[in-house]
N, C-alpha and C positions, 0 to 999 in steps of 0.2 A: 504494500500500500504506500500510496505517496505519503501520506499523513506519517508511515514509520521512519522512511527515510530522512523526512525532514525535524527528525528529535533532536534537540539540542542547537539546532540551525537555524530552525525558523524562528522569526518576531510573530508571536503570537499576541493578541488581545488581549488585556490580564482578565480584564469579564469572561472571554469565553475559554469552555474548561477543554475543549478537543486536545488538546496535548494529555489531560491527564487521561479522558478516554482510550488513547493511543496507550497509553501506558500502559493500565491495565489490559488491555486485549493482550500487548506482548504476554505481560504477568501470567493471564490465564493461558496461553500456549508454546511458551517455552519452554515447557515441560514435556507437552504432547510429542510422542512419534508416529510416523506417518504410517510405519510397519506395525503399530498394533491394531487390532480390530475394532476399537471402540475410537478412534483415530477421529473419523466424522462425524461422530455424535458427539465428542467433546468440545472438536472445534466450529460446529455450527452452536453450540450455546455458548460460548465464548463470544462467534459475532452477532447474536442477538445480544446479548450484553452490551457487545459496542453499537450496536444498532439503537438500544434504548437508552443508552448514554447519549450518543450524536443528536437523538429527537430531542433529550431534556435541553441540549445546550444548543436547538434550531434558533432562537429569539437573538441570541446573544453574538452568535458566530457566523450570521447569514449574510456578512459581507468579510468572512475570510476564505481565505482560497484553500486553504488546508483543511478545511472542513468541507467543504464542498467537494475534496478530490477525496477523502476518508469517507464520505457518505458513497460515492461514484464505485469505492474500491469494493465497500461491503457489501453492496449490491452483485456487482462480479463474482466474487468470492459466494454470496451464499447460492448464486447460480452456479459457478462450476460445481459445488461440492453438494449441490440440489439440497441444500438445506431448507426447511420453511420459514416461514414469515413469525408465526404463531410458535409457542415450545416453551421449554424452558434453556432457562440459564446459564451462566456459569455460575456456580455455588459454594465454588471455594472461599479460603479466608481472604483473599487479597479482593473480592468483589466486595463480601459482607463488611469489610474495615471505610469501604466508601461509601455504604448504604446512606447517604444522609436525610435520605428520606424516608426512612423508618425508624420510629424512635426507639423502639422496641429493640432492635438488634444495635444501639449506640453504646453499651452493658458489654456486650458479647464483643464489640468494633474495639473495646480502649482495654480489653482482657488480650483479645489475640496481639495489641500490640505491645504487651509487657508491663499495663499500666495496673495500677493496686487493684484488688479485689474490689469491686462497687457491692454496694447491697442492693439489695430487689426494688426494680420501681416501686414506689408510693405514688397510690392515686387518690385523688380525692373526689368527692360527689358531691353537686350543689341542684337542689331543685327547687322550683316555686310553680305555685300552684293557690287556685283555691282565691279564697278574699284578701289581698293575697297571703298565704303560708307559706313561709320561705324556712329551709333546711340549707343551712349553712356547711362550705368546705369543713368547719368544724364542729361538724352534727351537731351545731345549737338551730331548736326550732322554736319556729317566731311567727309572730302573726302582725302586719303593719299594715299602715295607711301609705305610705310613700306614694300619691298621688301624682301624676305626671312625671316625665323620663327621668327613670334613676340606671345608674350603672352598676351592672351584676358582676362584672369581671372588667378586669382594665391593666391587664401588662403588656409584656413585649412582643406576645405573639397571637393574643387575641385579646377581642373587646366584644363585649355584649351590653346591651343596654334596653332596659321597656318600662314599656307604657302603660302607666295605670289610671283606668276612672274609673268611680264611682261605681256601683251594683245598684244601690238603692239610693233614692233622695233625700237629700239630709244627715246621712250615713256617712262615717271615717270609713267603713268597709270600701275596699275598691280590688281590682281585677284587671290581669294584663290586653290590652287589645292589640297593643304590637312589641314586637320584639327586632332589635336591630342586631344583626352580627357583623364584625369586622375580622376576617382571616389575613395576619400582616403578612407583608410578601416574605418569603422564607427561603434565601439562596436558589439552588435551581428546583426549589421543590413546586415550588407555587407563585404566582402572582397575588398581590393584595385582590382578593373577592371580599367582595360584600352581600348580604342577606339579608333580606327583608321581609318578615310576613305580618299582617293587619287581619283583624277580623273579618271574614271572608276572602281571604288572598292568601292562600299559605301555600306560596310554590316552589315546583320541583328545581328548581334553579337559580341561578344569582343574579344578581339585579342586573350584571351584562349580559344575560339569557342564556349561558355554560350552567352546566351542570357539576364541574368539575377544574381544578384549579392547577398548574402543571403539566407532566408528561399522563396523557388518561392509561398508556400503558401500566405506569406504577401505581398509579390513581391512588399519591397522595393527597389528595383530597377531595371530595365527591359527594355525592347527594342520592338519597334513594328514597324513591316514594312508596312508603309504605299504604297507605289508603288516601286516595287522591283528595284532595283539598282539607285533608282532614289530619295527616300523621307523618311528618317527614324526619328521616336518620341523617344524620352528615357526621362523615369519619374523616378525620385531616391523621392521617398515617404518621405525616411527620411531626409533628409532635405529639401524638400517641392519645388523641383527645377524642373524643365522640359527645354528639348533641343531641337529645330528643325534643320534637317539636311538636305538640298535638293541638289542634282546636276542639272544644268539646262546651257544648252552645254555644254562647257568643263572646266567649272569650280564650287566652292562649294559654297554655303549658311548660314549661322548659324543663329540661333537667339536662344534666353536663358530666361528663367525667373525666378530668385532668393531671396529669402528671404531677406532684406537689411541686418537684422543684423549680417545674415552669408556673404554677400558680403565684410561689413568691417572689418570679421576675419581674418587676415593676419599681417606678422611683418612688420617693418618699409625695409625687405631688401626684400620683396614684390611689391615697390610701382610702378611699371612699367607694368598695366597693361591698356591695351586699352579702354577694356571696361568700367573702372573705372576713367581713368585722361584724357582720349582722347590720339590722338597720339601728339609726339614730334613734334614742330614748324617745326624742318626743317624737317621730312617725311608730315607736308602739303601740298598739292597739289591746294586746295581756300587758297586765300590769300586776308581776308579783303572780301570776301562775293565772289570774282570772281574765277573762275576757266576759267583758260586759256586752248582753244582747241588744242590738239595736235593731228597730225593724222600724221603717218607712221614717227617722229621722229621733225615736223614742227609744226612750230603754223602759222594758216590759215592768212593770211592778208584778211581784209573784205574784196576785189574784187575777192575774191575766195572762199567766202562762200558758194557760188551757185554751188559749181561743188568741194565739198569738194572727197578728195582721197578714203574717208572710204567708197560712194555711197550715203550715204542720206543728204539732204539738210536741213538748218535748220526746211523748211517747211513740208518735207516730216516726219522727224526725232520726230518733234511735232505731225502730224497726225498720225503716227506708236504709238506713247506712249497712244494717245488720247485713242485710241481702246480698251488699256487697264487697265486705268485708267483714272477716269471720273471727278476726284479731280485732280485740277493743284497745289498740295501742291509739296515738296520735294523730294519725291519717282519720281512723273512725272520729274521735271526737271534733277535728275540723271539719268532718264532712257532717256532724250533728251543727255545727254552729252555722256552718254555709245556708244548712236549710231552713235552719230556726231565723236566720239574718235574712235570706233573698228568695225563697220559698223555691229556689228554681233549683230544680233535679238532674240538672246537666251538673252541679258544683258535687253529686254523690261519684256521676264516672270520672270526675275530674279529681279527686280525691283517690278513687281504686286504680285511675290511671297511674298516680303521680306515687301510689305504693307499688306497683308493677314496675315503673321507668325505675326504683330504687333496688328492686332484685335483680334488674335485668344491669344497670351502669355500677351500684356500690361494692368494694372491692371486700367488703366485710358482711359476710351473710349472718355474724352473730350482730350485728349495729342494722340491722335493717328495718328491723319495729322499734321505735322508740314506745317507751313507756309511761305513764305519768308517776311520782314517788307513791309507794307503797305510803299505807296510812293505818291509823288502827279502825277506822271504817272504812277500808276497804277499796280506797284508789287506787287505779292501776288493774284491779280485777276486774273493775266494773265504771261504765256511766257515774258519771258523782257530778251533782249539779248543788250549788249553795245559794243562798239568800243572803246579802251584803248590803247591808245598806239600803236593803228595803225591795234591789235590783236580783233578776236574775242574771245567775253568772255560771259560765260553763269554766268548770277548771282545766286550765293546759297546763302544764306544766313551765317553768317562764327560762328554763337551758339558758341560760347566762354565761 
């Protein structure tokens, strides 16, 4: 290939990486003999490797001539040795030490090359849900008003941000109707994409109508529609993150799972994000484990629990949640308060949704029901509703 000949010789662009492409291909067939029998199996995924190396670095190289003459040559090359287009790899160590677009194998990348033993990623889970109920990267859950755009994450390789109004009139309860994502551009894995979904617009794609961010071969990053306008996945490979996005009535869902140590990449004028500090004191809505019921703008006096505004009773409001969750942990009692507060039955799948998005993204299957404290009557086993001040009040517990 012309691209080998010219190592060390040629002025290359420092943006674009075809020299280190060229490298590696040598890497992976320096080795190979032409007398053994697995000869053109090894070196046809060797040139799809350089083949999907030369596509990641098309943007950057597409006015160098050495790139242009190494795309010319692999082309040749997988026709004489009728290799296909579609296969696998090369899968040795010297490919997986350049994976930079998989977070997962950067553990495995800085081991093969002699660097100290790392310990096991750490991931974290952050979800919101509900009026809104927010589960913080440090399983503290909370329930707040944070009414118009607050930011849920905010470092160096992503931003999330949404939108909350009002449920009911008169009511601190409120509820996301859009949600903003920001995927920062990330060496050759990806371009900066952006994502956007509103109540009734939750689509399969980026606000520049891609689907996917990068080479789609390695499809570090991408989108998958799981129920059309209703439930969308996005995996950014490269940094090891995944998103769930659902609409369920007329309002949005999130839940996230991140690598910790890229969660604490951010500056100090960073430090306001949700998912990370909880929300501020005064956008709390429990205060000290209680949340006060509000319906149409009122907080219920107990002789009017029985015939609350929103339709359901406390009794009716627990049998509703029962149905769909069978654990009386945290998710049940938000989704007792959603109903008792907005009377609307989309905020019961939106509560069993946003405990399913926690089995399916948190990395801790014992941390997945949170619980309310144990008490000597009986918190935590069961429903436990008090009278304060004259108010009805659903206890959550207040995760500080």
């Amino acid at each position: 290939l012309t691209a080998i000949s010219c190592l060390g010789d040629c002025e290359l662009h420092t943006s674009c990486g075809i020299q280190k492409c060229t490298t590696d291909f040598v890497s992976f067939t320096s080795h190979l003999n032409a007398a053994l029998k697995d000869f053109d199996l090894e070196f046809c995924k060797a040139l799809r490797a350089y083949s999907v190396c030369t596509y990641r670095n098309s943007k950057v190289c597409r006015g160098n001539l050495v790139y242009h003459s190494a795309v010319l040559g692999i082309g040749d090359l997988m026709t004489q040795r009728n290799c296909t287009k579609n296969g696998p790899t090369s899968s040795t160590n010297s490919e997986m030490t350049h994976d930079l677009c998989n977070y997962s194998g950067h553990t495995e990348a800085r081991e093969h090359q002699g660097e100290e033993m790392t310990p096991p990623t750490t991931y974290l889970f952050c979800g919101l849900f509900g009026d809104p109920h927010l589960r913080t990267f440090k399983d503290h859950f909370q329930t707040c008003k944070v009414e118009g755009a607050w930011p849920l994450i905010d470092n160096k390789y992503l931003s999330v941000q949404v939108t909350n109004v009002p449920v009911v009139p008169g009511s601190s309860a409120t509820a996301t109707n859009k949600i903003t994502i920001i995927f920062k551009s990330y060496q050759d894995c990806t371009d900066q994409k952006v994502y956007q979904a509103m109540t009734d617009d939750l689509p399969a794609a980026f606000v520049d109508g891609t689907t996917s961010g990068g080479d789609e071969n390695t499809r570090s990053l991408h989108i998958v529609e799981k129920v059309s306008g209703k439930y969308i996945e996005m995996y950014a490979r490269y940094i090891g993150t995944t998103v769930y996005i659902r609409q369920l009535g007329h309002y949005l869902t999130l839940a996230i799972r991140m690598p910790q140590e890229l969660v604490m990449a951010f500056e100090e004028s960073q430090d306001l994000q949700l998912c990370l500090n909880g929300c501020p004191s005064s956008e709390r809505i429990d205060q000290s484990g209680y949340l006060p019921l509000a319906v149409m703008g009122k907080l219920l006096p107990w002789d009017a629990a029985s015939h609350p505004r929103s339709g359901y009773t406390l009794e009716t409001a627990t049998t509703k949640c029962h149905e769909k969750m069978l654990v009386k942990d945290i998710y049940f009692y938000s989704c007792v308060f959603d109903l008792l507060t907005t009377g609307d039955d989309n905020f019961t799948a939106a509560a069993h949704s946003a405990l399913q998005d926690v089995e399916a993204l948190h990395p801790s299957k014992e941390h997945w029901h949170i619980f309310p404290r144990s008490g000597d009557d009986g918190v935590g086993r069961d429903s436990k509703f008090c009278v304060s001040l004259g108010l009805l009040c659903l206890i959550l517990v207040p995760y500080l």
